[in-house]
C-alpha positions as CSV (number, residue, x, y, z in Angstrom):
1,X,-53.5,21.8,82.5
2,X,-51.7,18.4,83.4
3,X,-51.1,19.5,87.4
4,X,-47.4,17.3,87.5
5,X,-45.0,17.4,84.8
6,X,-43.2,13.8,84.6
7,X,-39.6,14.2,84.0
8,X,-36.8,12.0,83.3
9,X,-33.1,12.9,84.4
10,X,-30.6,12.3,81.4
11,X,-27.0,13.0,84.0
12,X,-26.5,13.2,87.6
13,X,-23.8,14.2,88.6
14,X,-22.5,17.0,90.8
15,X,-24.3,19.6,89.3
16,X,-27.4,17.9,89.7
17,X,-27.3,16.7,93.2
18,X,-26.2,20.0,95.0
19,X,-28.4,22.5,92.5
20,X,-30.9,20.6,90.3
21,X,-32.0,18.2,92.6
22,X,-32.9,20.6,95.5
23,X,-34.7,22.4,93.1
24,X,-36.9,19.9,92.3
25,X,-37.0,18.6,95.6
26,X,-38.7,21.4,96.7
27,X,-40.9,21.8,94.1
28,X,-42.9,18.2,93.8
29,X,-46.4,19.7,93.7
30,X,-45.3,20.7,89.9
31,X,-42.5,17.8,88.9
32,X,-42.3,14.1,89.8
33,X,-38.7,12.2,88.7
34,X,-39.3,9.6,86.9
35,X,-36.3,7.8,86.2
36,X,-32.5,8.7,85.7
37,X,-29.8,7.8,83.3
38,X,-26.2,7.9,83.5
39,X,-23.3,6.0,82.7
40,X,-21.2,6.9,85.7
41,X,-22.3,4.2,88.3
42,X,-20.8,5.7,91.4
43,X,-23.4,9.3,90.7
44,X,-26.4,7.1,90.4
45,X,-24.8,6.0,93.8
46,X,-24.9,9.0,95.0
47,X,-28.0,9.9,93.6
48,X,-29.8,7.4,95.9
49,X,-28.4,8.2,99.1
50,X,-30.0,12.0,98.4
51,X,-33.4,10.7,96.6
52,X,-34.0,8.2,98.8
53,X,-37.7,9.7,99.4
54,X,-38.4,9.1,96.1
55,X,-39.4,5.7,96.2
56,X,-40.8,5.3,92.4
57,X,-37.6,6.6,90.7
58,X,-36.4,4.1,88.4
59,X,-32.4,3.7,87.6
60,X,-31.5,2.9,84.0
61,X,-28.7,2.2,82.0
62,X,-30.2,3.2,79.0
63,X,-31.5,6.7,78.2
64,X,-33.2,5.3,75.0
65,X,-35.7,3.9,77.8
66,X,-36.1,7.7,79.3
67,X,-37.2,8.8,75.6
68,X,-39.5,6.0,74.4
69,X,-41.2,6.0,78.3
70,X,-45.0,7.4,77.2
71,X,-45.3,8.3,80.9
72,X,-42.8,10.8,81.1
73,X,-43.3,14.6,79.7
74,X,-40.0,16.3,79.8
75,X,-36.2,15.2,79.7
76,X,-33.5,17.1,81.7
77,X,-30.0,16.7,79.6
78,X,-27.6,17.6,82.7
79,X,-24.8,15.7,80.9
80,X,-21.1,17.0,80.1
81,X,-21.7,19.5,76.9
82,X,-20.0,17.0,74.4
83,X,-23.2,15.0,74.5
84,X,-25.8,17.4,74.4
85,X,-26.9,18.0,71.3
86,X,-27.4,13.9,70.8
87,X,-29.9,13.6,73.9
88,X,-31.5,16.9,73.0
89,X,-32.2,15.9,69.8
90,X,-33.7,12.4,70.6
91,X,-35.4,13.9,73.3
92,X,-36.9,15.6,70.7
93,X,-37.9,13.5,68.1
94,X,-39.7,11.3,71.6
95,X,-41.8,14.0,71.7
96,X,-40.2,15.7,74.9
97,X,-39.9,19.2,75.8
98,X,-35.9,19.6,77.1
99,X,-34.2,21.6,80.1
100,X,-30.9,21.7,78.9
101,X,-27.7,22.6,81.0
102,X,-25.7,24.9,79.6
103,X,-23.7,25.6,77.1
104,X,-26.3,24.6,74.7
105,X,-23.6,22.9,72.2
106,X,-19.9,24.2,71.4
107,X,-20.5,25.2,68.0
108,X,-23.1,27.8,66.3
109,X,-24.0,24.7,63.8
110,X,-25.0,22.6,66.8
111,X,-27.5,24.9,68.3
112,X,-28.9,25.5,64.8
113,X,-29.4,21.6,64.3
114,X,-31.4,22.1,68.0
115,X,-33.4,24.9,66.7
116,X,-34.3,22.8,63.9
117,X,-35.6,19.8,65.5
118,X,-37.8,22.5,67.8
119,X,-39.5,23.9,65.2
120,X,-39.8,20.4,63.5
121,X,-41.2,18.5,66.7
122,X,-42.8,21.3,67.7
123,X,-41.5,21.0,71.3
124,X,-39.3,23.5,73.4
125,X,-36.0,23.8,74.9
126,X,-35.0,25.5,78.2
127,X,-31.3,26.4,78.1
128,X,-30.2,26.4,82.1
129,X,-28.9,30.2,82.0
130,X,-29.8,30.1,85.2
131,X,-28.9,34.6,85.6
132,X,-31.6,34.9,83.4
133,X,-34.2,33.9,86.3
134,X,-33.1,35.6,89.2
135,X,-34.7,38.8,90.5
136,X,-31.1,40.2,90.2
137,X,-31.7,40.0,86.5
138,X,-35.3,41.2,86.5
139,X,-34.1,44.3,88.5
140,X,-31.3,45.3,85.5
141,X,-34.4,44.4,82.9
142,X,-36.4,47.2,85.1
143,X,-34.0,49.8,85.4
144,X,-31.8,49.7,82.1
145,X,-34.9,49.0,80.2
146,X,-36.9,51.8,82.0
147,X,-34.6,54.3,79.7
148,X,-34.6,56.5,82.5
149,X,-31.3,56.7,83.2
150,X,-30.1,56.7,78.9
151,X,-29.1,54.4,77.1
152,X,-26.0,51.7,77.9
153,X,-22.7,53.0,76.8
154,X,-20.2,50.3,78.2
155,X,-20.3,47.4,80.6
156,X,-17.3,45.3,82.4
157,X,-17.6,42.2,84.8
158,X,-15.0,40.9,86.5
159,X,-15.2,37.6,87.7
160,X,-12.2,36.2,90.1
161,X,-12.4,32.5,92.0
162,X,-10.6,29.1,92.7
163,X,-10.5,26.7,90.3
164,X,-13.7,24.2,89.4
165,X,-12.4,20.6,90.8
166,X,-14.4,18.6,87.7
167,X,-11.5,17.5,85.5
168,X,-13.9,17.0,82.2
169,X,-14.1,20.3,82.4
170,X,-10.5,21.4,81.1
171,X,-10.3,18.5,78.6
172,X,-10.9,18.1,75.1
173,X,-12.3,21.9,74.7
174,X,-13.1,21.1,71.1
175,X,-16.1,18.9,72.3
176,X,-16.6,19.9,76.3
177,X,-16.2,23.7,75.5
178,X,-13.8,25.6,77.1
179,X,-13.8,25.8,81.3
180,X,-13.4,30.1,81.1
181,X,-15.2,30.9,77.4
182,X,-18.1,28.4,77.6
183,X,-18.7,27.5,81.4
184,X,-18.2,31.0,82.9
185,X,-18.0,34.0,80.4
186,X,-21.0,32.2,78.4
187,X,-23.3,33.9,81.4
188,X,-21.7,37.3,80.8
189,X,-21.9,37.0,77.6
190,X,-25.8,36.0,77.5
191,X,-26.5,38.9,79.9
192,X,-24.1,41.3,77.2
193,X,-25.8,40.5,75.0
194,X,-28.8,41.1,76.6
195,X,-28.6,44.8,77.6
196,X,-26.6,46.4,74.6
197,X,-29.0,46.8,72.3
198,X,-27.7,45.6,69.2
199,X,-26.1,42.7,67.7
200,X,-22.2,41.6,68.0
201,X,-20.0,42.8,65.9
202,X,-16.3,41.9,66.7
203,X,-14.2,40.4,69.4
204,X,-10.8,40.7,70.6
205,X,-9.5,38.5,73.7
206,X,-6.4,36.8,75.6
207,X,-6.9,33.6,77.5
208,X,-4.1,31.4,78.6
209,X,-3.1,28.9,81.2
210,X,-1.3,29.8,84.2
211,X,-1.3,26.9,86.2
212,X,-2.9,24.3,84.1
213,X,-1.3,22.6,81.1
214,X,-2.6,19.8,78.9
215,X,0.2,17.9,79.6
216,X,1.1,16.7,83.1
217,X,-1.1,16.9,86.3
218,X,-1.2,20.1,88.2
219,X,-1.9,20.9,92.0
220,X,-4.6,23.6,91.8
221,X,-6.5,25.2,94.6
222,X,-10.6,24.5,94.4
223,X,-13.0,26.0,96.7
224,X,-13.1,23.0,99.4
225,X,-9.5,21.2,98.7
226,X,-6.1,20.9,96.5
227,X,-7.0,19.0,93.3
228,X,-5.0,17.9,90.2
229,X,-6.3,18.8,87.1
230,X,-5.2,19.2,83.5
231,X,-6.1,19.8,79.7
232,X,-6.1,22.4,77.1
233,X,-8.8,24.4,78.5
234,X,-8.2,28.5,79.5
235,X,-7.6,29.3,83.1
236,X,-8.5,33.4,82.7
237,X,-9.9,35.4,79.9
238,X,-10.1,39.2,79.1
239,X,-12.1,39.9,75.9
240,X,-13.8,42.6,74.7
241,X,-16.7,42.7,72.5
242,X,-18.1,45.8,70.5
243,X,-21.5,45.6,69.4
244,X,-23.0,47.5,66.2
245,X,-24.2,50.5,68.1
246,X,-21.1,50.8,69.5
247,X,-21.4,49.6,72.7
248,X,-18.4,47.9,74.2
249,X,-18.6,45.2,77.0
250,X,-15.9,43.8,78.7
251,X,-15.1,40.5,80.5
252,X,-12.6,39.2,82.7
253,X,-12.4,35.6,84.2
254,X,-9.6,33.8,86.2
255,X,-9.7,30.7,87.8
256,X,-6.4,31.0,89.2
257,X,-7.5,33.2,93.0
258,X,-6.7,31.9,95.5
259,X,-8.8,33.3,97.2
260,X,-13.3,33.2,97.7
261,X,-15.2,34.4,94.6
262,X,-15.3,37.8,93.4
263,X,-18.1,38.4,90.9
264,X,-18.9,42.4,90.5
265,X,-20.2,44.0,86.8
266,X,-20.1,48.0,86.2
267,X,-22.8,49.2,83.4
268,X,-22.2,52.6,82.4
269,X,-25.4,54.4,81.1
270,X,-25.6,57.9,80.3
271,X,-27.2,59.7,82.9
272,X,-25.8,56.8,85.8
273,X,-23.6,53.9,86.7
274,X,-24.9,50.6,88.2
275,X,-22.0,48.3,90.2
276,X,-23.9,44.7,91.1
277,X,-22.4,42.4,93.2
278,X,-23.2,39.2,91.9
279,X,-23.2,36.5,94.8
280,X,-20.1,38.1,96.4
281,X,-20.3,39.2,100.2
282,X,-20.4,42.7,100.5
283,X,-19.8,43.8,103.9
284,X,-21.7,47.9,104.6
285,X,-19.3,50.6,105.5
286,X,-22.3,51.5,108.2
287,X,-25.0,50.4,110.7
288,X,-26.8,47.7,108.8
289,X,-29.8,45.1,109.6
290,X,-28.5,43.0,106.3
291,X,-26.1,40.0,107.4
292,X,-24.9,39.6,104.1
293,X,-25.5,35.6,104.3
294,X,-26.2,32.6,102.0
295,X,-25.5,34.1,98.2
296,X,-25.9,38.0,98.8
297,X,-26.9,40.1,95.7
298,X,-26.9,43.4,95.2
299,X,-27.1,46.7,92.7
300,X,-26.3,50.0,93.6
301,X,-27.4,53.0,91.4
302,X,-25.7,56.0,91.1
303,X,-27.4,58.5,89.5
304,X,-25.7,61.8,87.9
305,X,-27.1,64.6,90.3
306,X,-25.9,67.7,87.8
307,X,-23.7,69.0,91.0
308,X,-20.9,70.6,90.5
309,X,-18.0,70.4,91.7
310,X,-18.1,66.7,90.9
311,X,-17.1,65.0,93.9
312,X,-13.9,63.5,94.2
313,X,-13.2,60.9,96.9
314,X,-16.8,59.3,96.9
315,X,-17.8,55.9,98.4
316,X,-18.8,54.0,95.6
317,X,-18.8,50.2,95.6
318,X,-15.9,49.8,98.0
319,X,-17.4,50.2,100.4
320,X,-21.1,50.1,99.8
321,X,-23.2,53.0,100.6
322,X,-26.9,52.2,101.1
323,X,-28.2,54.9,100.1
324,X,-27.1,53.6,96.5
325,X,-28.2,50.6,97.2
326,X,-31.6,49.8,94.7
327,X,-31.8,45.4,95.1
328,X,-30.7,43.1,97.7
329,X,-31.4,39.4,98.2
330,X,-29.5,36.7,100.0
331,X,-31.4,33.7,97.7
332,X,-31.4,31.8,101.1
333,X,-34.0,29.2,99.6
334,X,-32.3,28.9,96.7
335,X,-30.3,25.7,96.7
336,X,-27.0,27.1,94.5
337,X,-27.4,30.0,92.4
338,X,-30.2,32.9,92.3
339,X,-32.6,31.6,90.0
340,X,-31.8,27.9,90.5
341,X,-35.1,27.0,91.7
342,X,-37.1,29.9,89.9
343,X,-36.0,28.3,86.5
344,X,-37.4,25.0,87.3
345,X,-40.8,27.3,87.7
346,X,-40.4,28.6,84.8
347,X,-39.8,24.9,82.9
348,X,-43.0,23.5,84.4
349,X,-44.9,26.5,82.3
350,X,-42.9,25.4,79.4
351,X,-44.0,22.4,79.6
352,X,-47.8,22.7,80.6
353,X,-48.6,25.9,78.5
354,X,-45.7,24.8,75.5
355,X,-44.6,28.2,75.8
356,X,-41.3,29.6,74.7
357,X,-38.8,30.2,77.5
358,X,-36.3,33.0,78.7
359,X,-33.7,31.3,78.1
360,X,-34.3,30.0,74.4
361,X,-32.2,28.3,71.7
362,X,-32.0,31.4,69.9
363,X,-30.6,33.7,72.5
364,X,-28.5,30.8,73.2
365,X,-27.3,30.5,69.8
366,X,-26.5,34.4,69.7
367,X,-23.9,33.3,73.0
368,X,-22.2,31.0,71.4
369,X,-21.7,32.5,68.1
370,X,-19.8,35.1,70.5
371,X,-18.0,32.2,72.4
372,X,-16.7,30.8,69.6
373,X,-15.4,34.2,68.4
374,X,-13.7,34.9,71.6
375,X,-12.2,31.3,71.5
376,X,-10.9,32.3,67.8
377,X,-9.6,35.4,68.5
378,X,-7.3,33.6,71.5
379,X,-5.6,31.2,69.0
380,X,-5.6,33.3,66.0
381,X,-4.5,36.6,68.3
382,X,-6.4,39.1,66.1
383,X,-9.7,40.7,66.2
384,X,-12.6,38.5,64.8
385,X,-15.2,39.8,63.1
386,X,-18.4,38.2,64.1
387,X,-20.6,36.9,61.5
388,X,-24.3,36.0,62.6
């Protein structure tokens, strides 16, 4: 087994200097950059000042060069979304395995012309769902898998924060995706998806734009500054999605709080509830040694006890009890998001043992097949039936 994977960076911007980067930063014994593309001059700037230790990196400004380089094993495509099914699918035909940021594409077709070229090339693509390889995720797989505690009946997550200050983001949602349904709910809806136990079957949802509009600049609040932003993109979402065994799954999404991120999902089984706290601080109701610090994670289980009377003021998730609580984890070496780092150690055995990933084009393509449905239901304002 090759003991470095050679990679080469298609995109580096923000979201890969403050997650990607650190990630592989920290993990040279399994990757060594290469070389990076991208068209934005001032991020390769930028680039540098971080990467500086890398002395061998080489800048160019044409990715054709990253996919006809023999040295190099793998491609990252960490563009905007409107552009990444054309690198993934020279990447490809080079002969590369991908890491691809997510969504995978806009459209079901898209993913389906990626799928293709896998199975064609016989390479493998790592869609960056990054949820999917937390230890916050393996700990639902445990318990809801486990069939201990029944089988799912509903689900709801509810997902308040400030606006996201890049501007691509909200334009042109035909070919960038939309900011709410692709960007944010797309993770709910991969983990839905996940954990119900059957296949889609229709949609209804409302989206909208509060503060944004596609026409004129508006002031917005971000999480570090005021920014101006517009397009045609949703600021919040409600949808709800019922699946062929009946479960139902829930999502909400608004862009427009003012105030720090909120992300908290309720999963009804039969015989218990689980409330987890996705990266939101949670402060304990009681004596604690837990500081709550750096991207605090946490599930509670409440178990049905048979007791009757059933209780009626209980502390639930507000606040916490910890004697509920079955998972915590502050993902203090993790350089963004739980499972930002553990998915780049999960690429490298993509790579050296050509093994499917987690986070694959199919499940991908079952995500966005509900994303676009969502999206339809929103301008046609009528339930969708989804078609897979």
């Amino acid at each position: 087994m090759k003991k470095k994977v050679n990679i080469g960076i298609i995109g580096c911007g923000s979201v890969f200097r403050s997650m990607h980067l650190p990630s592989l930063i920290n993990l040279t014994d399994k990757f060594n950059i290469v070389s990076i593309f991208d068209t934005d001059k001032n991020a390769i700037k930028l680039t540098k000042k971080i990467i500086n230790n890398y002395s061998r990196v080489k800048y160019t400004d044409s990715a054709e060069v990253i996919f006809r380089d023999p040295e190099i094993d793998a491609v990252a495509v960490l563009t905007g979304t409107s552009v990444h099914v054309k690198y993934t699918l020279q990447a490809l035909k080079h002969g590369k395995h991908v890491f691809l940021e997510k969504p995978a594409a806009v459209l079901p077709k898209d993913v389906k012309r990626i799928i293709a070229a896998e199975k064609k090339y016989r390479r493998f693509v790592q869609v960056g769902m990054v949820l999917r390889y937390s230890s916050f995720y393996e700990e639902l797989c445990r318990i809801i898998d486990s069939q201990k505690y029944g089988r799912v009946l509903w689900m709801n997550w509810l997902e308040t924060r400030p606006f996201d200050p890049m501007l691509w983001r909200y334009n042109n949602s035909a070919e960038n995706g939309d900011a709410i349904i692709h960007d944010k709910a797309v993770h709910q809806i991969n983990l839905f998806n996940r954990f119900a136990g059957a296949k889609p079957a229709e949609t209804a949802a409302f989206g909208g734009q509060y503060l944004i509009n596609p026409k004129t600049y508006s002031k917005v609040r971000a999480f570090r500054n005021e920014v101006m932003l517009k397009g045609d993109s949703n600021d919040n979402l409600m949808a709800i999605i019922k699946y062929k065994n009946g479960v139902k799954a829930s999502i909400t999404v608004s862009y427009v709080s003012p105030h720090a991120r909120e992300s908290r999902w309720i999963i009804q089984l039969e015989k218990a509830k689980i409330i987890a706290h996705f990266e939101t601080f949670v402060s304990s109701n009681r004596a604690t040694k837990r500081k709550w610090e750096g991207n605090p994670s946490s599930i509670y289980l409440f178990a049905d006890n048979k007791k009757y009377p059933v209780v009626w003021k209980y502390p639930m998730s507000y606040p916490p009890n910890e004697n509920n609580l079955v998972f915590y984890d502050e993902y203090k070496d993790e350089p963004m998001h739980p499972g930002s780092g553990a998915q780049w150690k999960a690429f490298y055995g993509t790579v050296t043992k050509s093994s499917k990933p987690e986070s694959s084009t199919k499940v991908a393509l079952d995500d966005i097949i509900v994303a676009k449905a969502i999206d339809e239901a929103i301008k046609k304002k009528k339930v969708i039936r989804i078609n897979h």
